[in-house]
N, C-alpha and C positions, 0 to 999 in steps of 0.2 A: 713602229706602227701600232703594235699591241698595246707598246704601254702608255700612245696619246688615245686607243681608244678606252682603255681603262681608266683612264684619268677623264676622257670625255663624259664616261657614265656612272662614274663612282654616284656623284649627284642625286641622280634620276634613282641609283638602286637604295641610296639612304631613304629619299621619300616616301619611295615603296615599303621600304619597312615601317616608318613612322605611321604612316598609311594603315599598315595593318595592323598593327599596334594601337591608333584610335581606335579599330572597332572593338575590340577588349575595354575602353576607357573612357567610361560615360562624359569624362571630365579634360579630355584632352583637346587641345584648340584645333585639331586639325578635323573635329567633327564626330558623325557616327556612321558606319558603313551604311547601306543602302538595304541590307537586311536586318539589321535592329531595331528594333521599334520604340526604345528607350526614352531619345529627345522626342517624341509623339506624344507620352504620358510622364507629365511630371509628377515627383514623388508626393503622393498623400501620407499624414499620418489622421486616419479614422479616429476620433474618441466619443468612448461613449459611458455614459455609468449608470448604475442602475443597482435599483433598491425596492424591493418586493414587487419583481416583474416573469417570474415564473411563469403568468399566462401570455406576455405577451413577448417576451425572447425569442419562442420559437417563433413567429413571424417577422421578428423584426430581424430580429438573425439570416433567417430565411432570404427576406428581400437582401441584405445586405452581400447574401454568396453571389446573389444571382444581376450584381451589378457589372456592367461590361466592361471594366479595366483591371490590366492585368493585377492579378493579387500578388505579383513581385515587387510591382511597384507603389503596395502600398502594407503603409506599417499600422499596427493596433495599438490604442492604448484605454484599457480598459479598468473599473475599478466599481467594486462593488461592496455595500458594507450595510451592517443594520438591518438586517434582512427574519421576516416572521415567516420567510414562506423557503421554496425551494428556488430560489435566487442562485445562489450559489453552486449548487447542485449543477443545474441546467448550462450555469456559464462555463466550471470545471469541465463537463463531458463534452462542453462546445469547443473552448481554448484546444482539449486535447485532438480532436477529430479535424481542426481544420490547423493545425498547429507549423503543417509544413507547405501549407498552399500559400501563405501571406508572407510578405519580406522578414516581417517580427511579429512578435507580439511582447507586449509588455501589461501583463495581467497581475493585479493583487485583487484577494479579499480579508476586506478588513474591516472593524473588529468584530468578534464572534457574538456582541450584545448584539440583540434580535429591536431595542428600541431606541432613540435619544430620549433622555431624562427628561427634555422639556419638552417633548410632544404631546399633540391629542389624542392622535393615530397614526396610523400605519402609512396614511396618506398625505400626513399636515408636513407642511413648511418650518417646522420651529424655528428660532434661534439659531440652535445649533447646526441642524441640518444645514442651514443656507448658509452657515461661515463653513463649513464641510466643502458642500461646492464649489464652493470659491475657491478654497484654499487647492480643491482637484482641478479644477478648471485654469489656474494659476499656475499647478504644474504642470500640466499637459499641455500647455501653450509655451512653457521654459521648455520643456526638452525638446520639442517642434521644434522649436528658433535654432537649440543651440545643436541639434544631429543632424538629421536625416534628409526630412521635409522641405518640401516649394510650399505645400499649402496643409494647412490644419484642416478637417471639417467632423464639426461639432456635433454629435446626433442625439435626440431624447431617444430614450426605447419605444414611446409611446407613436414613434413615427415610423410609418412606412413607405418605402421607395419603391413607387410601381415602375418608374419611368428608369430604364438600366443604364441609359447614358443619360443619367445625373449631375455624373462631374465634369464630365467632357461639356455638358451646355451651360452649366454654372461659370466652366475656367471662360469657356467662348467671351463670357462679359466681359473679361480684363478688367474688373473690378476689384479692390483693395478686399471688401465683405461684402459675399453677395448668399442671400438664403434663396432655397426653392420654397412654392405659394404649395403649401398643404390644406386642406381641411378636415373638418369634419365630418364624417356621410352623414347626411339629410340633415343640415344646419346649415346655418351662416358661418361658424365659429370656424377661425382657421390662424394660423399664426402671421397673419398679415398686420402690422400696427400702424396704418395708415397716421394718426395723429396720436397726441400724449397731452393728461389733462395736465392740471398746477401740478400734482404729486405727480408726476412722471406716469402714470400708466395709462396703458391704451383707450382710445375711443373709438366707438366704428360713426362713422358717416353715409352719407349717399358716395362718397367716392370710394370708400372702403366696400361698401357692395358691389360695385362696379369692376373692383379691382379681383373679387373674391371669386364674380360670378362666371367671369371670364369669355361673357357673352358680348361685353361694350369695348372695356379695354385689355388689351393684351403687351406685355414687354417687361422692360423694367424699370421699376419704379423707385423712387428716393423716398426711403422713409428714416424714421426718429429713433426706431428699434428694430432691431431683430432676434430672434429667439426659435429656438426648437433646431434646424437643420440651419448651421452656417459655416457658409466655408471663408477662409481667411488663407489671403497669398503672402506669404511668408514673403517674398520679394519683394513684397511694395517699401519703396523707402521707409515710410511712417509707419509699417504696422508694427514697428518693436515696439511704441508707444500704446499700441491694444494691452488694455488689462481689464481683468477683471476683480482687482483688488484696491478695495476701496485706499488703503495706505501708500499705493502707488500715483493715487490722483489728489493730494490735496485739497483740489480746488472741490472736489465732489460735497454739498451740502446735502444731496437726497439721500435716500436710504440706500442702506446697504442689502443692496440686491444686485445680484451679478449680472443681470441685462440691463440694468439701468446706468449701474458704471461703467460696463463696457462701454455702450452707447455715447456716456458723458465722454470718454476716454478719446473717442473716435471723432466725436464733436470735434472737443480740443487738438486737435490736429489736423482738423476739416477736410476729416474723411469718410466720405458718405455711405451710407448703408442702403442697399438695394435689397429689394424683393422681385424675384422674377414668375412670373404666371405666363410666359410664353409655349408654356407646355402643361401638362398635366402630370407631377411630380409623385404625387400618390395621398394619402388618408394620414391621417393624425387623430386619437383620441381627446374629444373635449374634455377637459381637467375636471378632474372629481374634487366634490367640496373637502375641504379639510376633513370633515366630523366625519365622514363616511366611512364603510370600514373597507377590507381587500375583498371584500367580497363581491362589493358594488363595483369595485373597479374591474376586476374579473367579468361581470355582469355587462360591463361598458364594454370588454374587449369580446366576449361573445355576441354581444346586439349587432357590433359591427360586422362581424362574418357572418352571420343570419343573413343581413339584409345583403350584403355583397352577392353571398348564393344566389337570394334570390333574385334582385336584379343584373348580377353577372353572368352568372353560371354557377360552374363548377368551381371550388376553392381558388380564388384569384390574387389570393395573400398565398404564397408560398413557403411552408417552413420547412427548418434548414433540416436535415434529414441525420445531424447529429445533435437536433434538439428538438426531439417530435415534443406535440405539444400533448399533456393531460389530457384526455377524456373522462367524462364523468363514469360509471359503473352503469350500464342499463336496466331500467323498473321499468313497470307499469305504473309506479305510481298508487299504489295501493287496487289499481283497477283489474278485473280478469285477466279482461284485453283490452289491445289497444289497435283499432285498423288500419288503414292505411289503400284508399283507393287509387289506383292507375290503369287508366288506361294502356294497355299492350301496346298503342303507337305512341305513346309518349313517354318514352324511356329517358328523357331529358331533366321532364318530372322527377320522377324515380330517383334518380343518380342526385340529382340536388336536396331531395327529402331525407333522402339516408345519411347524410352530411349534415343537414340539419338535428335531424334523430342523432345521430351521434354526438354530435354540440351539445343536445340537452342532457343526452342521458337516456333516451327513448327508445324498449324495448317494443318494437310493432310486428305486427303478423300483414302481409300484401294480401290486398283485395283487389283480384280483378276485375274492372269495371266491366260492364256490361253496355257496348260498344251500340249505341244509337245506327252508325251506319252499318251491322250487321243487321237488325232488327229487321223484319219481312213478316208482313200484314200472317202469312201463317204460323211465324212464332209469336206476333203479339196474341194472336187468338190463343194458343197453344197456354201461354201462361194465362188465360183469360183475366187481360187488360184491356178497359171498357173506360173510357173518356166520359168524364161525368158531362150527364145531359146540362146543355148549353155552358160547356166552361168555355172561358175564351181569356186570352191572356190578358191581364190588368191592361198592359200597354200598349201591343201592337192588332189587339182584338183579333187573335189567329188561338188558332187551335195547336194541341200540345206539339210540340219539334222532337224527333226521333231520339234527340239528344236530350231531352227532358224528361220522355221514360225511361232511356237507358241509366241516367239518371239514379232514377225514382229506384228502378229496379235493382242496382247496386246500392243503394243503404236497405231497401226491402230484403234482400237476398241476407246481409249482416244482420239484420234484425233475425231472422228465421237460424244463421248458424248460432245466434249468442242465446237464443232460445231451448235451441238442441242440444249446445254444450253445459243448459244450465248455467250461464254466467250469471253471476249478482249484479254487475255491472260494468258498462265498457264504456270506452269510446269510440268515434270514428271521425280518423280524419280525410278529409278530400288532398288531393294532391298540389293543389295552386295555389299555397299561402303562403304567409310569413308569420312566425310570432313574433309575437311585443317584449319590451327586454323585463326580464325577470322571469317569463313565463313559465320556466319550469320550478323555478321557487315560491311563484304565487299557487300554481298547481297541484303541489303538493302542501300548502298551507291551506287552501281552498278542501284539500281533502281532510284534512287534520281537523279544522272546524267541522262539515259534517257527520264526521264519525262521534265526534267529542259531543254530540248536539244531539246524534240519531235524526239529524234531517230528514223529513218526509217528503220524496221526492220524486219526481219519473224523470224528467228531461232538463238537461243544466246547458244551456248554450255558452257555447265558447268562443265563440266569433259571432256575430252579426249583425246585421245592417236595420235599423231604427226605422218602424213605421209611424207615422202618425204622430200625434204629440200625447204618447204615453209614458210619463214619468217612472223610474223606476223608484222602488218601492224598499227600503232596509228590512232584511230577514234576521230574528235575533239569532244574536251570537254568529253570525258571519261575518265573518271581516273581507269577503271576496264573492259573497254572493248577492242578489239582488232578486226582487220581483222583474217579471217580461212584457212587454205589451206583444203587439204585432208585429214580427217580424220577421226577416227576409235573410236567405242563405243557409247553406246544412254545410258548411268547409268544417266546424267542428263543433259539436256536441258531446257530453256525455248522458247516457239510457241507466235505465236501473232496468232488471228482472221486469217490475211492475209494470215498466215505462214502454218495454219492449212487447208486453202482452199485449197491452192495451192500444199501439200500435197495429197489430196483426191482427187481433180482434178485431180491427175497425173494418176490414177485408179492405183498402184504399183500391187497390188493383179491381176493383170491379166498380171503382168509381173515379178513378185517378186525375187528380188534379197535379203540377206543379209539386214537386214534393216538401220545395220552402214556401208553398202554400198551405200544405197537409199540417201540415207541425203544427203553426197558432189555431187553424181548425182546431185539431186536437186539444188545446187549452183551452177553447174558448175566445180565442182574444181576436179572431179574424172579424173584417166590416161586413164581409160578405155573408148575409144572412141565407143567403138563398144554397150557396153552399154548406156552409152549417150544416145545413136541413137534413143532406145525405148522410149525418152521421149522428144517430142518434145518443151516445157518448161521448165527451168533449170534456173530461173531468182530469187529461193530463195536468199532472203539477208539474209546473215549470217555472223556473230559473234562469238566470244568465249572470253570467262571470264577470264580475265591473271589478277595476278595467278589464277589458279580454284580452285574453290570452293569444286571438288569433286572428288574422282579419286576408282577406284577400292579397294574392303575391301583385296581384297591379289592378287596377281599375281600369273601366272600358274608355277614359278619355286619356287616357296613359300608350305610353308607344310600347308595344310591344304585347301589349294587349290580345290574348289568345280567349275563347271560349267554344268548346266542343261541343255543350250544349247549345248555345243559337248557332253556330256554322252548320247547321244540320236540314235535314229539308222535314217539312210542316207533316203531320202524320196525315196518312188514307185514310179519311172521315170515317168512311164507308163501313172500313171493319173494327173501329173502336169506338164508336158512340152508339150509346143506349137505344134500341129500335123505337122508332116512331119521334125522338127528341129532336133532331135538326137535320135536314137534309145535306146533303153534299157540296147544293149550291149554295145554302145559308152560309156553312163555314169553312169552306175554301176560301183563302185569300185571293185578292184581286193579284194582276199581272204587277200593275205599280206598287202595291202591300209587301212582293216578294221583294222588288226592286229596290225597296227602302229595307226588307230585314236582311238580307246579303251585302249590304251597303254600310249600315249602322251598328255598333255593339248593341246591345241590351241592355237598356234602360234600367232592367234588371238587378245587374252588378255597379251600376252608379253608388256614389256616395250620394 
């Protein structure tokens, strides 16, 4: 009886071990246990190369740790060569810090020449260089095939993966090559090649906007190229006929450029190339001209995180934390000081300007602003602030907003410290901007001209808003300065000693208009003669920074549009306008007046 049931169950105990024996054995027919996650993520090998990218490794690195699939299951193959900067540096201390988190890594740098002989620059395409890529891109596609990998996926450095399940919605296509839709921040330009002229290369269309915009059509799309971010399923029957070598396609008569042969490659075996925009993949830098040097390109990769700060938040590119990135050294910039106004409740400001600051290089001192909603008719009296008789606001003809003198009173208060500490010269900046890309290389060439000139000067504006149709004017020997007409906004200026007397000399607080009203006052350049009048010196020399350096973080028809100065309520006539000049009912706003300034931004901050 024992030995017909041990003959019964021999069977049943063989399977059982086979059984558990697959789950050890990614490759066994009998499957993968119920706790392995292995057949869920098929094997990637990542490649990527990279040649004077120092500034922008540590984010692209960055994004690349913080992609959602397991880094067992996926392999590296990396190559870097010809490098003028710290390229190599940065990739060494990367390879070695994440060296046992990924399945492999297969890393060289080579050769130790910092140029190709037929280049322009740092940045060109020569000759050489592009039979280089081919020849890396040619291997990295050999060893794919013949080890490891299900799928290849090809990456520039210049690209970034916000979106962490990247591969998982790429593989979802079941696509032979399919790239994710990157762009540009604030362009059209993105790696999408909607159509291809005679010579093989892209054109954009109305469908290519459409595609780009990702407000009309969404999905996936068949296009003629792909380039920048492409993944390729090693499985598909025909992809061993992908190549990216021109001697591998005979039939190929265009040029020899590696995405044009590919493309040809994949034609010839009519297999199509998709772009997918069903998501939001992340940023890509637009391609710097050949002639450019690394410097611009670096200049490209900081404009981008500028502008991210400021419409994202807080740093929304993430780097890898075994590849921090360069910061400049912090200056002033040849200036005393440098300010920096925030409001106490808006520490969101704050935390994004210091990150800015730090991007440029930007040694600042915080200035607390001076908070309109504390303000109370006994401390306007107290700092004896007196509403010039009959002002009323250009636009919505109301009398000054709490947040206009508090305002006023935070660059007032900077003028009076840069006075007492004896400064020669400062700046001040407001809290809610962005700068323009170069800004702190124009800033400091801006300053080089005039020291090298002896510029006679008071007031240099550095951001703002054009009134009227007053042309500006060339100042000799400035390559970054200009004459000013009329105009609007104080986000940033720079004062001299002179500039700052003659401001506080003017006593404004016993006559206080707007305070980017006081300013062309002060030059001369305001229409409004009747205000004029209350000042009988208006001999500021002033300036403004073409192009500016600095311009508003949003505009009032823009979403997300905040202003602390109109969100404020209209001041108590009663205790700041000149006795006998207007009554209380003359300049109170009607009920409907309010209803429309709590309703609408401020016409003010418009472009």
């Amino acid at each position: 009886m024992t030995v017909v049931v041990g003959i019964v169950l021999r069977p049943v105990w063989i399977i059982f071990v086979l059984s558990c024996a697959a789950a050890f054995n990614p490759f066994s027919p009998f499957g993968y246990d119920e706790g392995d996650y292995r057949h869920l993520y098929p094997r990637v090998q990542i490649t990527f190369f990279a040649r004077n990218k120092a500034h922008t490794l540590p984010y692209f690195l960055g994004q690349l740790e913080e992609l959602e699939y397991p880094k067992d299951r996926i392999s590296l193959y990396v190559r870097t060569d010809h490098n003028s900067d710290d390229t190599v540096k940065v990739l060494d201390a990367w390879v070695e810090g994440v060296r046992t988190l990924y399945n492999s890594i297969d890393y060289r740098s080579e050769p130790t020449e910092s140029s190709y002989a037929d280049e322009e620059g740092p940045l060109s395409w020569s000759a050489m260089r592009n039979a280089e890529i081919i020849t890396l891109k040619e291997e990295a596609l050999a060893k794919a095939r013949a080890g490891w990998a299900d799928y290849v996926f090809l990456l520039d450095c210049d690209y970034f993966l916000i979106y962490r399940r990247t591969l998982q919605s790429l593989m979802l296509e079941k696509q032979a090559v399919v790239s994710p839709m990157l762009r540009s921040y604030g362009t059209n330009f993105s790696n999408v090649c909607e159509s291809l002229d005679e010579e093989g290369y892209c054109l954009q269309s109305d469908v290519y906007s459409t595609i780009v915009s990702r407000e009309v059509r969404t999905g996936s799309f068949q296009v003629p190229m792909v380039s920048g971010a492409v993944l390729i399923d090693l499985r598909h029957t025909d992809s061993g006929y992908l190549t990216f070598d021109k001697n591998n396609l005979p039939s190929h008569d265009g040029a020899a450029n590696d995405l044009l042969i590919f493309a040809a490659s994949a034609h010839n075996m009519q297999i199509p190339l998709f772009v997918d925009n069903k998501r939001f993949y992340g940023y890509m830098l637009e391609p710097t001209d050949a002639s450019l040097t690394l410097q611009d390109d670096e200049e490209t990769m900081r404009d981008l995180l500028l502008n991210l700060i400021a419409d994202e938040g807080l740093m929304p590119l993430l780097y890898s934390p075994h590849a921090q990135p360069r910061s400049p050294k912090p200056s002033r910039f040849g200036f005393d000081q440098i300010y920096l106004i925030n409001l106490a409740r808006r520490p969101e400001r704050l935390a994004k300007m210091r990150q800015a600051f730090a991007l440029l290089g930007i040694e600042y001192q915080l200035w607390p602003a001076v908070d309109g909603r504390n303000l109370s008719e006994d401390v306007l009296m107290a700092r004896g602030v007196r509403m010039m008789p009959n002002y009323e606001d250009p636009y919505f003809k109301r009398p000054l907003k709490l947040g206009e003198i508090g305002c006023f009173l935070s660059h007032y208060d900077i003028w009076r410290d840069a006075k007492q500490n004896g400064y020669e010269r400062v700046i001040v900046f407001e809290d809610d901007l962005r700068f323009h890309k170069y800004a702190a290389m124009q800033l400091e060439a801006m300053v080089a001209d005039m020291d090298a000139t002896e510029l006679d000067w008071d007031l240099i504006y550095l951001g703002r808003k054009r009134e009227g149709n007053q042309p500006n004017g060339a100042v000799p020997g400035q390559r970054f300065i200009t004459t000013v007409g009329y105009s609007y906004w104080t986000l940033g200026y720079a004062l001299s000693a002179r500039g700052v007397n003659k401001l506080l000399a003017a006593k404004p607080l016993e006559k206080m208009v707007a305070v980017d009203e006081f300013l062309p006052i002060m030059f001369n350049k305001h229409p409004r003669q009747d205000w004029n009048a209350h000042f009988e010196r208006r001999d500021l020399k002033a300036f403004t920074a073409e192009p500016l350096i600095v311009e508003p973080e949003r505009f009032a028809n823009q979403q997300k549009y905040v202003t602390d100065t109109e969100d404020s309520a209209v001041v108590s006539v009663n205790s700041v306008v000149a006795a006998g000049s207007v009554s209380h009912e003359e300049a109170a706003p009607s009920a409907s007046m309010l209803n429309t300034l709590s309703s609408q931004s401020a016409l003010r901050t418009e472009l």
